[in-house]
Phi, psi and omega in degrees: 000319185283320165328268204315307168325301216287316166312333175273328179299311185306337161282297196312319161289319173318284217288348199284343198279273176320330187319320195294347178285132175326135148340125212049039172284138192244126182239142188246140171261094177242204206087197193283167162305136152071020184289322167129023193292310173283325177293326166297310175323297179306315174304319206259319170292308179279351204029054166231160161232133194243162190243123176217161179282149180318140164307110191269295179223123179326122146232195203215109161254140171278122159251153189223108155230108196063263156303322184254151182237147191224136181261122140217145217237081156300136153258351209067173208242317180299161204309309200303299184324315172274003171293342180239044163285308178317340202280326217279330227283002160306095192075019166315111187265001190185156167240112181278110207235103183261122185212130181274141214281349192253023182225074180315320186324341206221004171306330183295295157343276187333304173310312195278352186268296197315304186289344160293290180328293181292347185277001160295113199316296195340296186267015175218067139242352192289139177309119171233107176255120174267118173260090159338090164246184184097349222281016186265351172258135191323289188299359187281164156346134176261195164330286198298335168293303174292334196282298204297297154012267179287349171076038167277035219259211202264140183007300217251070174214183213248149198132296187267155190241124189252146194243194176288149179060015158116316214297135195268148164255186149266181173279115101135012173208206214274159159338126178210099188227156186262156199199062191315151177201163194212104239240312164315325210242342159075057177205152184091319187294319188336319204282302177317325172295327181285333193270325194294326178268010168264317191282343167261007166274336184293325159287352141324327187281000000 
């Protein structure tokens, strides 16, 4: 019973957390197949965690917290699938980038699909939380690891631009943090929705 609580807080505060987003806002789910893309989606809509099948075809899901409504966009993952990612980038507000920390094998992907995304005019002044996942299996990655990986590095390293409260920039675009989560263990992701609903309330103002 205390499990199911903590879990419904752990949704409530995420959405209470989107509440800071503008009325309509489009947030895109990207990264590889089996990054946990759909399952997060599912998670914030159903507050359960459910076993879903490979992203097949772009879908769309409405979150409604009271009044305001928020569009977010599974593309999926898979080779074919990211080919009509470019399709989604239109009027974006935000990106979420999921990737698994316990499948080295395929990090070299994960890197060149991110960095095509920031180097897309479309997308780079736009906010990107990268979500580490997996980290509850023994072998995944940590922080320092996924960073170096993805060709990330930390505020004060060259690249990056440090602003007000720390926040990294990319070179010459938007806001960018890394962020482990365990999408099983219902833990890590929280924080990414709050910095992520922090960098689009401040651009609002």
């Amino acid at each position: 019973m205390f499990l199911v609580d903590w879990v419904k807080k752990t949704v409530s505060d995420i959405m209470g957390w989107l509440g800071f987003l503008p009325e309509n806002s489009k947030i895109l789910f990207l990264g590889l197949d089996n990054a946990g893309k759909t399952t997060l989606l599912h998670m914030l809509r159903d507050d359960r965690m459910t076993t879903h099948n490979p992203t097949l075809h772009p879908h769309a899901e409405e979150l409604y917290i009271g009044n305001r409504r928020f569009r977010a966009f599974d593309l999926g993952g898979h080779e074919a699938a990211r080919r009509i990612w470019k399709d989604y980038y239109s009027d974006v507000d935000a990106i979420i980038f999921l990737v698994d920390a316990a499948d080295r094998t395929r990090m070299m992907e994960a890197k060149n699909e991110l960095h095509a995304l920031f180097e897309n005019e479309s997308l780079r002044l736009i906010p990107f939380a990268i979500l580490g996942n997996k980290i509850d299996i023994p072998t995944a990655c940590g922080e320092d690891e996924l960073r170096n990986f993805l060709q990330l590095p930390s505020v004060s390293s060259y690249g990056y631009n440090q602003g007000s409260g720390g926040v990294a920039y990319r070179q010459g675009g938007g806001p960018v943090e890394v962020f482990m989560c365990s999408l099983v263990n219902k833990m890590g992701y929280g924080s990414g929705f709050k910095w992520l609903s922090e960098m689009l309330k401040n651009q609002t103002k």
